[in-house]
C-alpha positions in Angstrom: 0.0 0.0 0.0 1.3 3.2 -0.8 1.8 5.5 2.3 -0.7 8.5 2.9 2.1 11.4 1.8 2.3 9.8 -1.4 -1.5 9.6 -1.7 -1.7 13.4 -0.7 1.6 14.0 -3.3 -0.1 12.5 -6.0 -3.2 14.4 -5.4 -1.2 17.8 -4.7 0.3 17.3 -7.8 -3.1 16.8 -9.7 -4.6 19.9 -8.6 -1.8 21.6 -9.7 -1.4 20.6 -13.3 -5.2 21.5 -13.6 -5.1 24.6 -12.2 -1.1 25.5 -13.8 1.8 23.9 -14.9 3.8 21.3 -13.6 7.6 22.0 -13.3 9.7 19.1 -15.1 11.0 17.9 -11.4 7.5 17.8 -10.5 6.4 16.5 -13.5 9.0 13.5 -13.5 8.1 13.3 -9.5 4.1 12.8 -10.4 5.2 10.6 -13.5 7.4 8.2 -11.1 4.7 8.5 -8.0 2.2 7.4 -10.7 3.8 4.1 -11.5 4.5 3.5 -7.9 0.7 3.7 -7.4 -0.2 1.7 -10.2 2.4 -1.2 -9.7 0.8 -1.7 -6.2 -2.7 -1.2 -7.5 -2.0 -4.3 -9.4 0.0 -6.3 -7.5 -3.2 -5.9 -4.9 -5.5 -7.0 -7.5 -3.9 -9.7 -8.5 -3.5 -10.6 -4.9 -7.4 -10.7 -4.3 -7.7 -12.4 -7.5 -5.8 -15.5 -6.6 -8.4 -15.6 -3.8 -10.9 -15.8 -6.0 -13.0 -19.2 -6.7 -15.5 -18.8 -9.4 -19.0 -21.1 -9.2 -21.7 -21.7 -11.6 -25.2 -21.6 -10.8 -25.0 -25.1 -10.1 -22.1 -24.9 -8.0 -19.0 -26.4 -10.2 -16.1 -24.6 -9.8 -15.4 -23.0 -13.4 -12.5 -21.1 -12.1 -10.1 -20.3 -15.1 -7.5 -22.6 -15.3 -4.7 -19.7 -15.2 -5.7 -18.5 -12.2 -5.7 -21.8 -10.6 -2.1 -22.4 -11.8 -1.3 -19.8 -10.7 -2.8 -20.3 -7.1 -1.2 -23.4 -7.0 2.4 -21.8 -7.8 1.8 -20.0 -4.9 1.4 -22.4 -2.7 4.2 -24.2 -3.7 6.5 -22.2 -2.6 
């Protein structure tokens, strides 16, 4: 999870490219800040997704195979 200053950063930065412009430092800080955010938004996603079982309306598992390999890498290790 990304810490609450670099929440507030990101978000300081936002409201001030809308409102002026971004210095480059600031604009390479919000560019690097961004990718920090997303990389952790999707490593958490794909965390909660290999938690995920899926189940028909008749109750068989029709979880995609990937996911279940990939749940059972996991667990490997």
């Amino acid at each position: 999870m990304l810490s609450k200053d670099k929440l507030a950063r990101i978000n300081e930065l936002a409201k001030k490219a809308k409102t002026s412009r971004l210095s480059e430092e600031e604009a390479k800080e919000q560019s690097a800040l961004r990718a920090e955010y997303l990389q952790t938004f999707r490593s958490s996603m794909l965390n909660t997704l290999k938690g995920v079982t899926i189940v028909d309306p008749l109750g068989n598992d029709v979880t995609p195979k990937k996911l279940k390999n990939e749940r059972d890498k996991n667990n490997l290790h």
